[in-house]
C-alpha angles and dihedrals in degrees: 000000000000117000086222120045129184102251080059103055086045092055088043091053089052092045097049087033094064093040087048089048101047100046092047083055085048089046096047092057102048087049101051091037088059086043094055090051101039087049111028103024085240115146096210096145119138095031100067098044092055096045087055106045084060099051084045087052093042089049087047092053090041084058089057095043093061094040085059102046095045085048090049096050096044093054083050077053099055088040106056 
């Protein structure tokens, strides 16, 4: 029996996959939000930061959505 199988490491990629997402969506906006100010003068944080947190968080859950639907096919598959 392998240490690692490969419903773990799928559960590890989904895992992995919503915390990457969400802190790249966190990063963009702070990011963005420093880059309005530096360049325009326009004071937008924390907007953009939270705008973009929540698209990072619905990609993230996107991402989970697919993995379990592909996974889900694939077992109907096994069973027809």
């Amino acid at each position: 029996m392998a240490l690692f199988n490969k419903e773990f490491m799928q559960a590890w990629v989904v895992g992995l996959n919503l915390v990457i997402s969400t802190v790249v969506g966190l990063a963009m906006g702070i990011g963005l939000d420093y880059l309005m100010e530096k360049w325009f003068g326009w004071n937008t944080r924390p907007w953009l930061t939270v705008i973009f947190l929540i698209f990072g968080i619905i990609a993230g859950f996107k991402d989970l959505y697919m993995m379990a639907k592909k996974q889900n096919d694939q077992s109907n598959k096994k069973s027809s």
